[in-house]
C-alpha positions as CSV (number, residue, x, y, z in Angstrom):
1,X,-14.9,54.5,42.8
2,X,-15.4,56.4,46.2
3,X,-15.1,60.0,44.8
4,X,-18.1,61.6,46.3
5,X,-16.3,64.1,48.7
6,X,-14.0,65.2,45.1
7,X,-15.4,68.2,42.6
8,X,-15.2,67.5,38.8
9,X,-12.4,70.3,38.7
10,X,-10.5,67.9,40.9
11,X,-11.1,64.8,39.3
12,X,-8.6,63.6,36.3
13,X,-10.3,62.4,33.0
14,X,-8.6,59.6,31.1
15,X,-9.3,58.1,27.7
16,X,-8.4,54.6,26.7
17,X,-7.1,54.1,23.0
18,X,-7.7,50.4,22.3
19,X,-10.3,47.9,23.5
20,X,-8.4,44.7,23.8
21,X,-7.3,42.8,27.0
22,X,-4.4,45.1,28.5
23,X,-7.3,47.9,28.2
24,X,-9.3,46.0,30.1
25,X,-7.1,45.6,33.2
26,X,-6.0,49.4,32.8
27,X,-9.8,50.2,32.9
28,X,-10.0,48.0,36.3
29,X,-7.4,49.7,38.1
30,X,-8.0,53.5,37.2
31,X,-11.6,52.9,37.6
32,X,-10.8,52.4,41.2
33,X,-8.6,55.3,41.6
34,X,-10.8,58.2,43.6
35,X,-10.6,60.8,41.6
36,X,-10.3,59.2,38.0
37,X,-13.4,59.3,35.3
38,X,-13.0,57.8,32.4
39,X,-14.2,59.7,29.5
40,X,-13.8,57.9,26.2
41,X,-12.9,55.1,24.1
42,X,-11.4,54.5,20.7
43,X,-10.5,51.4,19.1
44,X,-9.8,49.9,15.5
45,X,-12.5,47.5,16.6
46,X,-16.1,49.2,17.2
47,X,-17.7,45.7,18.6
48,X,-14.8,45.6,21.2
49,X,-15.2,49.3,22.5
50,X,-19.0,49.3,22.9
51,X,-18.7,46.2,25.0
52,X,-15.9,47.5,27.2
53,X,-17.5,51.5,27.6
54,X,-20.9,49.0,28.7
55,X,-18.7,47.1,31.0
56,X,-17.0,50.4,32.6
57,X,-19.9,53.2,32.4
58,X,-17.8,54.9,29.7
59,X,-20.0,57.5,28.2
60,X,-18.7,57.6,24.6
61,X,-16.9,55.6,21.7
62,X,-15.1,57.8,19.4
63,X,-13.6,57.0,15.8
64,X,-10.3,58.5,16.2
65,X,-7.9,59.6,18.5
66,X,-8.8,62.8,17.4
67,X,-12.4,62.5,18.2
68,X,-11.2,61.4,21.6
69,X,-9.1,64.3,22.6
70,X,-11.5,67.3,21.0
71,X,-14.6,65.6,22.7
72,X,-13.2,64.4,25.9
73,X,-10.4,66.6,26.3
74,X,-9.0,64.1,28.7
75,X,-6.0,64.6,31.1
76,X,-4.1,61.2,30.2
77,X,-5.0,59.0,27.3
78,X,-3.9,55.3,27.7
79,X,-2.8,53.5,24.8
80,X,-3.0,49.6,24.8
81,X,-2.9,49.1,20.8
82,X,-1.0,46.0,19.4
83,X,3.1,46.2,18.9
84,X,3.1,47.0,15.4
85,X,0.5,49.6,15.5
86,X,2.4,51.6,18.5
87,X,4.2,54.0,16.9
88,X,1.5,54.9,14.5
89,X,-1.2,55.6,16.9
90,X,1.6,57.2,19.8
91,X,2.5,59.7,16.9
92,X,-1.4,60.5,16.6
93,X,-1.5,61.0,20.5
94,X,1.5,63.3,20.4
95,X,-0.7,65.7,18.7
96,X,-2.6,66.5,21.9
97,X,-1.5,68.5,25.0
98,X,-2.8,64.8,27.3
99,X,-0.3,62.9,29.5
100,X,0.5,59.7,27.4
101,X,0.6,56.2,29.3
102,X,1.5,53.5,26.4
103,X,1.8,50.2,26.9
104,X,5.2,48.4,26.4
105,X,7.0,47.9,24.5
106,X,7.2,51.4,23.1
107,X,7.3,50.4,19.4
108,X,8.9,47.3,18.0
109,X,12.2,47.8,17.8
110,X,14.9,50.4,19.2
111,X,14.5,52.4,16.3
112,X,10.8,53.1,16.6
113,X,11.1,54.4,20.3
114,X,13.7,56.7,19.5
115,X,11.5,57.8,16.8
116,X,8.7,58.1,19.6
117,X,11.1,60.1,21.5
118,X,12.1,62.7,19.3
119,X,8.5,63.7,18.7
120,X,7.6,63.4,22.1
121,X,10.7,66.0,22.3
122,X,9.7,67.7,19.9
123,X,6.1,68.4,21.0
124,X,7.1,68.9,24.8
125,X,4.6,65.9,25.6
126,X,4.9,64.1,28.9
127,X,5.0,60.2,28.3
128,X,5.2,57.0,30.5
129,X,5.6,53.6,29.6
130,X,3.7,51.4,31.3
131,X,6.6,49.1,32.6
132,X,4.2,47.7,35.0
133,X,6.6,45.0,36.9
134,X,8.6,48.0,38.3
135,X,5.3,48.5,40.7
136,X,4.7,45.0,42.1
137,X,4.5,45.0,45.5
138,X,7.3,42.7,45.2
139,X,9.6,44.5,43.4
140,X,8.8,47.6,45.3
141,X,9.7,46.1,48.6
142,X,13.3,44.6,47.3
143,X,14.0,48.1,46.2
144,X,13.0,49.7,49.4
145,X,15.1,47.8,51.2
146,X,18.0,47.7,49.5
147,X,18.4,51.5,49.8
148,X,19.8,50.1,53.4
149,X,22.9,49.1,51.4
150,X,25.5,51.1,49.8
151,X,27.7,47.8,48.7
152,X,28.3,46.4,45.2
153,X,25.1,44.9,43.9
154,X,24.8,41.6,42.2
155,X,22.0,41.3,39.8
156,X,20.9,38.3,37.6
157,X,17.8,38.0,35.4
158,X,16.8,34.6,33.8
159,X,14.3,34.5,31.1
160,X,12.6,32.3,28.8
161,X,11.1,32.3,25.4
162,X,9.8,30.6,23.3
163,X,9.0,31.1,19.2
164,X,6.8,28.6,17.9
165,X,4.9,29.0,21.3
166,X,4.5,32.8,20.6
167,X,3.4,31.9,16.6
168,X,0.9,29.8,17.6
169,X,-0.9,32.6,19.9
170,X,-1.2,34.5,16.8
171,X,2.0,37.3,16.7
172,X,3.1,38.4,13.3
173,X,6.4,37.6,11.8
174,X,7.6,40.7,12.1
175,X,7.0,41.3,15.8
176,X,8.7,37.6,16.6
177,X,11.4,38.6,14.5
178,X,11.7,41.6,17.5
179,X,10.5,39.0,20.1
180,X,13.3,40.3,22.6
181,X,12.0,44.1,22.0
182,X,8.4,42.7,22.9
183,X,8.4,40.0,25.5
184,X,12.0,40.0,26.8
185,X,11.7,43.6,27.8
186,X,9.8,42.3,30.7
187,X,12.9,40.7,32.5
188,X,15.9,43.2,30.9
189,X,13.7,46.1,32.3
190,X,14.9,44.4,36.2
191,X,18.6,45.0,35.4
192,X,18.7,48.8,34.9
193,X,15.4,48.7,37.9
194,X,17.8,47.0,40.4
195,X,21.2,48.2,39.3
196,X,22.3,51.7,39.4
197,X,24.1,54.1,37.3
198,X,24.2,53.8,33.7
199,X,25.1,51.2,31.6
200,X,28.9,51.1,31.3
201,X,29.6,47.7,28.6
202,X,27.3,44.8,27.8
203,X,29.7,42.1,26.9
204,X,28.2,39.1,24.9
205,X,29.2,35.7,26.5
206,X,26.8,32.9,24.6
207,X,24.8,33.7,21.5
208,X,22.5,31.3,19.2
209,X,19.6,31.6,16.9
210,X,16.3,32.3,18.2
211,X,14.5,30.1,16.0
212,X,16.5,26.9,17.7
213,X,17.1,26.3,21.2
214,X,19.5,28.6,22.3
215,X,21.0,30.5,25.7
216,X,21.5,34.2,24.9
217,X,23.9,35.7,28.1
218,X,25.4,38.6,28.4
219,X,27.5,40.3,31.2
220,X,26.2,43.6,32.0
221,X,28.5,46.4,33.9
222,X,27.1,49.8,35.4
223,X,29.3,52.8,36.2
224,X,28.2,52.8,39.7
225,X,30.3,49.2,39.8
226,X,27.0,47.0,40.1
227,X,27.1,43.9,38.0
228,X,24.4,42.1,36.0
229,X,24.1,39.4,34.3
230,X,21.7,38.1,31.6
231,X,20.5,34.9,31.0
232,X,17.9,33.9,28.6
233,X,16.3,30.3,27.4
234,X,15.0,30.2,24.0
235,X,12.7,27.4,22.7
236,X,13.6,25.2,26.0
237,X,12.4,25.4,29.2
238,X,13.3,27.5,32.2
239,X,11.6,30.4,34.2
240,X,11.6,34.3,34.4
241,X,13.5,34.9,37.9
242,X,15.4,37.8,39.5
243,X,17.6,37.7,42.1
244,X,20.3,40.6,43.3
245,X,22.5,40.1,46.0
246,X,24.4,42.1,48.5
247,X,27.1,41.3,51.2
248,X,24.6,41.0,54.2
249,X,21.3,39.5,51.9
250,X,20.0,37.9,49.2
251,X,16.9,38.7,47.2
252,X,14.6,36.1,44.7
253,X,11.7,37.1,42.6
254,X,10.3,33.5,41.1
255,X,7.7,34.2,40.3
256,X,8.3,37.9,39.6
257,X,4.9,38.8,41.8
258,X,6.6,37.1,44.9
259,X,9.8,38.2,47.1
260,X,11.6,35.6,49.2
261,X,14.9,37.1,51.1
262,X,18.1,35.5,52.6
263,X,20.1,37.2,55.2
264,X,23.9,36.1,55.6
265,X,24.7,33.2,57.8
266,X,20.8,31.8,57.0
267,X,20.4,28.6,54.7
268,X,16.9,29.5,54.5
269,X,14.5,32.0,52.7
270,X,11.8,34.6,54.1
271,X,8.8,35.3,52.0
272,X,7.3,38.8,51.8
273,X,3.4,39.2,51.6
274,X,1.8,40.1,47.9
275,X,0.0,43.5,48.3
276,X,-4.0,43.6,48.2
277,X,-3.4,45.7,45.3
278,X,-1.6,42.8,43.3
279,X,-4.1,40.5,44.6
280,X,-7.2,42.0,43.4
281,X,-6.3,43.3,40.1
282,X,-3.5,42.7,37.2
283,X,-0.1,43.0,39.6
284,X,1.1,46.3,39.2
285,X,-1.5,47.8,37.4
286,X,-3.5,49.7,40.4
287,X,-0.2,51.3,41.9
288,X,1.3,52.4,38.1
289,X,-2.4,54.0,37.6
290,X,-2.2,56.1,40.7
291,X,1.3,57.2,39.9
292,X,0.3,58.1,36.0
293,X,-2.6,60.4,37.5
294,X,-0.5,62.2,39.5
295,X,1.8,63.0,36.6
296,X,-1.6,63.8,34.6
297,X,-2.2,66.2,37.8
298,X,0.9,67.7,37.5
299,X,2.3,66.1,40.9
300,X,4.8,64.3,42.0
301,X,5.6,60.8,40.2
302,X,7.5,57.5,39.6
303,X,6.0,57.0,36.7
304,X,8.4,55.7,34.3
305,X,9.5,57.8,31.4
306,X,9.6,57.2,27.8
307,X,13.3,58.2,28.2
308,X,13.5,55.7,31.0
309,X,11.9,52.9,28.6
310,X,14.2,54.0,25.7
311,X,17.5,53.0,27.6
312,X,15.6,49.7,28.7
313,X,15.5,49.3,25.3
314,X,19.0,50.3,24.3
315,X,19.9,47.3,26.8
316,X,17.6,44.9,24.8
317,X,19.5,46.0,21.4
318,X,23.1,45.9,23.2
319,X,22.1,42.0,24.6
320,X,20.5,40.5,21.0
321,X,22.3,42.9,18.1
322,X,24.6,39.7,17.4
């Protein structure tokens, strides 16, 4: 971190709550921010914090979040915990007067991030959710450029799941009973990031059970008159691919890190280069970090708000309530 030339009353502090793998690759990116410090840990598991504050020069491991925030009094506290123990620890960080980053999805199910909501409300606390494909390089190009465009859009978002394959990695039965709040939030999240407007209907066209091998599609329509449609493989095989379309070109995300375009009248596609950013560290992670600590800094940010990620998912409960 190159933060030499910047006074501690510049710099913004920021806590990590949980020690596990996503904490790891949020330590990596804000550690290169200039201008970050990271100030504390706290985890359920003590072994896992001490190696990762070792790892990352963090000074202290705490017991509870409440440790963290009175001895740290960080600026943003970043909260990586497992699906089911979301809400739980987000309520505990509500308590403090820190910018909140959590990781998706913001509790397991459409109920629990309303509930996260309405305290956050309540409280007056400033909460992101760390949405992190809405800042690869990739997607942030296809959005640049189709501000050029003021025609319908086209949107289509294919994804794939996969049960037993989830079970097997060790997920609770209660979170892949909510598989579509916890993993499928990853490709809905593109429809409301590429379309615009709100959400006008979601109309179910194919619907199965997610235990078999099913396709779950649904047509979704926006009041600005964009279009989107849903298409997701369970327990068969297919990919996670985006693609939205517009009279004069045509835009693919497969994989989601990479951008390929096609202009009208062309029969072939362009690629885009993959940032340095997405090269070098967990794609999206670095540019989401800068944005959250300018929101910690009380500056300008596109983070993405815990409102923002509440309506994602509404869109995940309107597609799978059948």
């Amino acid at each position: 971190m190159n933060s030499d030339s910047i006074t501690e009353q510049a710099r913004c502090r920021v806590a990590l709550v949980g020690a596990g793998h996503m904490a790891r690759e949020h330590a990596r990116a804000f550690s290169q921010v200039p201008g970050t410090v990271l100030v504390g840990l706290t985890s359920r598991s003590q072994e896992k914090a001490k190696i990762l504050a070792a790892e990352f020069g963090i000074p202290a491991v705490y017991g509870s979040v409440e440790e963290l925030f009175k001895n740290t009094e960080a600026d943003l506290a970043v909260v990586t915990v497992s699906v089911l123990s979301m809400k739980a620890v987000a309520l505990a960080c509500f308590k403090y007067p820190w910018t909140v980053l959590l990781e998706k999805p913001p509790g397991c199910d459409l109920g629990e991030a309303l509930d996260l909501r309405r305290e956050a409300d309540l409280k007056q606390r400033q909460v992101f959710v760390a949405l992190n494909r809405r800042f690869y390089s990739a997607t942030q190009t296809v959005l640049q450029d189709l501000k050029r465009y003021d025609g319908r859009r086209y949107v289509h978002v294919r994804d794939q799941q996969d049960i037993e394959e989830a079970a097997r990695k060790g997920f609770p039965p209660l979170v892949l009973q909510k598989w579509m709040y916890a993993n499928s939030i990853h490709t809905i999240d593109y429809l409301r990031m590429l379309s615009r407007g709100q959400v006008r209907s979601v109309t179910p066209i194919t619907q199965g059970k997610l235990t078999l091998p099913c396709i779950v599609s649904a047509l979704v329509e926006f009041d600005s008159g964009d279009i989107g449609m849903y298409e997701g493989t369970w327990n068969m095989p297919g990919p996670w691919a985006v693609s939205v379309t517009v009279s004069e070109k045509r835009w693919e995300m497969r994989p989601l890190e990479q951008a390929v375009f096609q202009d009208r009248g062309e029969r072939s596609t362009n690629s885009v280069e993959v940032s340095e950013w997405d090269r070098h560290f967990k794609p999206g992670l670095r540019l989401q970090a800068e944005e959250a600590l300018s929101a910690a800094m009380g500056k300008p940010s596109n983070s993405v708000t815990l409102n923002d990620a509440v309506e994602t998912m509404r869109l995940v409960h309107s597609i799978y309530k059948s």
